[in-house]
C-alpha positions as CSV (number, residue, x, y, z in Angstrom):
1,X,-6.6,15.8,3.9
2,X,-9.2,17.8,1.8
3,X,-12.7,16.9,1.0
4,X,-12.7,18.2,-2.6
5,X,-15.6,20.4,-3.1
6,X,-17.6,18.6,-5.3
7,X,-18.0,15.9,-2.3
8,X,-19.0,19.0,0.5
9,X,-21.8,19.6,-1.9
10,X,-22.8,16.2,-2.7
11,X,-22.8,16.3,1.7
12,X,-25.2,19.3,2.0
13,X,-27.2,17.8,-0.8
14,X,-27.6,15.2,1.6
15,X,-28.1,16.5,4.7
16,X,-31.0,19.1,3.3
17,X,-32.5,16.1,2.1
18,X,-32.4,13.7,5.4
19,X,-33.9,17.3,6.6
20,X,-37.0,16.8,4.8
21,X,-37.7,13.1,5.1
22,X,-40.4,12.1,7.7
23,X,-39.5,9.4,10.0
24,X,-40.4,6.2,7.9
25,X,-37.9,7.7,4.8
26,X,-35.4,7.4,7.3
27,X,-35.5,4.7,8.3
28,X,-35.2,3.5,4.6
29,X,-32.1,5.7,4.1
30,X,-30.6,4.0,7.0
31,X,-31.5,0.6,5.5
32,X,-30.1,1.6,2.3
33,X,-26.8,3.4,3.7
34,X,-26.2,-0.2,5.4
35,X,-26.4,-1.7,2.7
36,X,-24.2,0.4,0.5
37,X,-21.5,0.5,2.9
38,X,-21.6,-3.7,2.9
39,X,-21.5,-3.4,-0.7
40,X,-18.1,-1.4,-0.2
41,X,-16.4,-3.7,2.5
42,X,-17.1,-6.6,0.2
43,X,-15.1,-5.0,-2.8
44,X,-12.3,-3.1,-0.7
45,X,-12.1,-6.3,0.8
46,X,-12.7,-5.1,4.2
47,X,-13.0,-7.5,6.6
48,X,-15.9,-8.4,9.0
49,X,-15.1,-8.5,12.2
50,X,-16.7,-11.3,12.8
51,X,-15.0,-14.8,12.2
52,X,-16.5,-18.3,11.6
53,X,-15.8,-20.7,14.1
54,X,-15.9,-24.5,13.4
55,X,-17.9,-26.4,15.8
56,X,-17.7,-29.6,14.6
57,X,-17.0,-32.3,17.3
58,X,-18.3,-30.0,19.7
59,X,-20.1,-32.2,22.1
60,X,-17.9,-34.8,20.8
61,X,-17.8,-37.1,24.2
62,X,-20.6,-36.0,25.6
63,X,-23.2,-38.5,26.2
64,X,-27.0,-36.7,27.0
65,X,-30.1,-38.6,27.5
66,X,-33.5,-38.0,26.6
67,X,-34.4,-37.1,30.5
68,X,-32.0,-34.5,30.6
69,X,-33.6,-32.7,27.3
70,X,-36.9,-33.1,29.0
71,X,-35.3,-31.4,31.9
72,X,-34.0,-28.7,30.0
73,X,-37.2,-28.5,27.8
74,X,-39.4,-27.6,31.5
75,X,-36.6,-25.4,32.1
76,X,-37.4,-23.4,29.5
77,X,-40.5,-23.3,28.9
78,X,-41.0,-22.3,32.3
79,X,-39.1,-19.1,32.0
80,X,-41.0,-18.3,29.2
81,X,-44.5,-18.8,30.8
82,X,-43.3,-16.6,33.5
83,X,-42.4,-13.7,31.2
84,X,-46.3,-14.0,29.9
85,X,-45.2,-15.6,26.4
């Protein structure tokens, strides 16, 4: 299939001008290019790849006491001391 020409222009028009952007402008441009193309999904009704999951009645059963949330706390708070946080 055929880019028609009018969009190989719009292209170059583009490129020359990511050419001249310092580093912070791109950055933006990338921001912005995200953004447009979830504009698009959302109206082509593309679908995300990524799919809700109920977890309601997850620890359904599960009984867990206020020593083993202390526990857990200690555990991870010490991993975080150790990393210097």
């Amino acid at each position: 299939m055929r880019v028609s020409t009018s969009t190989d222009t719009m292209k170059q028009r583009i490129l020359f001008s990511l050419d001249n952007l310092p580093p912070e402008g791109l950055r933006e441009v990338v921001k912005f290019l995200d953004y447009v193309r979830f504009k698009f999904q959302r109206k082509t009704g593309t679908s995300s790849p990524y799919r809700p999951i109920a977890l309601g009645g997850l620890w359904k059963g599960t009984a867990i006491d206020a020593h083993e949330i202390d526990e857990v706390r200690r555990e991870m708070w010490s991993g975080l001391e150790n990393r210097g946080l």
